[in-house]
C-alpha positions in Angstrom: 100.4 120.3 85.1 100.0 122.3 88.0 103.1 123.8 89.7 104.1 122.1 93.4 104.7 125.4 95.0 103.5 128.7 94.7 105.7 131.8 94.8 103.3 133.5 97.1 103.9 130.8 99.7 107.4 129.9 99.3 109.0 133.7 98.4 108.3 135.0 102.0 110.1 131.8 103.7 112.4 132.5 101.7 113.6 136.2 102.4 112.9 135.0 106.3 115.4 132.5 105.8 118.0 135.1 104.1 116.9 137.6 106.9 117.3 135.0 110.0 121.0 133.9 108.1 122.0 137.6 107.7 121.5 138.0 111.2 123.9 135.3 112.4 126.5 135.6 109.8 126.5 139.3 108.9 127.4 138.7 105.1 125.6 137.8 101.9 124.1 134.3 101.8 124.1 132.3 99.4 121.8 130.4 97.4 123.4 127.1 98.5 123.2 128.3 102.4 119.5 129.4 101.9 118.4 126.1 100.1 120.1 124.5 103.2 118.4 126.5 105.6 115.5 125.6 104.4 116.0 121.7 105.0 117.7 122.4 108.8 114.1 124.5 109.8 111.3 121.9 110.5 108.8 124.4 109.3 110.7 125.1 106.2 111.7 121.5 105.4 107.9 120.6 106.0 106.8 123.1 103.1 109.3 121.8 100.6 108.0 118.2 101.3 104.7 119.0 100.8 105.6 120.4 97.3 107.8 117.4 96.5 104.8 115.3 97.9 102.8 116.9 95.2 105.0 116.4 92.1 104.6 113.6 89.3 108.3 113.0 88.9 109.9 113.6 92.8 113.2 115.7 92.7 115.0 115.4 95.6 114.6 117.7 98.9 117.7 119.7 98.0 116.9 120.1 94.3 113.5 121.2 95.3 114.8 123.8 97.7 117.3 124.9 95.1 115.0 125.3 92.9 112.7 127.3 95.1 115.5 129.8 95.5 116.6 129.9 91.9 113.4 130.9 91.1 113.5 133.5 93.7 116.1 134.8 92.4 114.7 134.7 88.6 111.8 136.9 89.5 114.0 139.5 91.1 116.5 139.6 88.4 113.5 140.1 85.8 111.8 142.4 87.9 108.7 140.3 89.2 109.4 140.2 92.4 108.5 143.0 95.2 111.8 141.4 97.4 114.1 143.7 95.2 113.5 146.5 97.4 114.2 144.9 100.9 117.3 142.9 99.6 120.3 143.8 98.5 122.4 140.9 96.4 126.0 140.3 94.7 127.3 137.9 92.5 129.3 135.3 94.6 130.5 132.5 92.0 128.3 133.4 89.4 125.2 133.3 91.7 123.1 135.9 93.4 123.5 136.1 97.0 121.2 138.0 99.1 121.2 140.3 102.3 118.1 142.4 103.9 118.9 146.2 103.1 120.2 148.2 105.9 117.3 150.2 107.6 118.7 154.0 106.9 120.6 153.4 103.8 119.5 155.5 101.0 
C-alpha cells in the first residue's frame, strides 16, 4: 500500500510550522504544539486531510498530524533527515522538541 504522505511534502511544513511557533513563543515546541499547529493553519490542515482522504483505514486529523511529526522526528534521530542541521531539539517529557538554530551559533 502506498504511503498517504510523503516526507518531501510534509517535512518542510513541518520545520515552517516549528520556525513560525519559535518565533512567537521563543522556546522549544513541542511535538503536541506542532501537530496542533498544523490543524489551526488552513494550508496545513488542508495537506493532512488530503493524506487522511487517501488512506484505507482513516486515522483521525490529530493522529495523522502526530504522526507526521513523529516521523519527523524519526528521520532526524536516525540521521535521514537534512533538518538536523537547522534545528536544534531537547527532550521535553520523553519527546523531542524542536527550535530553528540560532543564525551565529557555532
Amino acid at each position: 500500500m502506498e504511503p498517504s504522505w510523503k516526507h518531501a511534502d510534509v517535512f518542510p511544513i513541518i520545520a515552517r510550522t516549528i520556525e513560525a511557533a519559535y518565533r512567537e513563543l521563543q522556546r522549544f515546541i513541542t511535538p503536541q504544539e506542532i501537530a496542533g499547529r498544523l490543524l489551526q493553519d488552513t494550508e496545513e490542515r488542508n495537506l493532512v486531510e488530503a493524506a487522511r482522504d487517501r488512506q484505507e483505514e482513516k486515522q483521525t486529523l490529530e493522529g495523522l498530524a502526530s504522526n507526521m511529526v513523529s516521523w519527523f522526528s524519526r528521520c532526524i534521530t536516525v540521521g535521514e533527515s537534512d533538518w538536523a542541521q537547522a534545528l536544534e531539539r531537547t527532550k521535553i517529557d520523553g519527546r523531542w522538541a524542536y527550535k530553528p538554530v540560532r543564525q551565529g551559533d557555532g
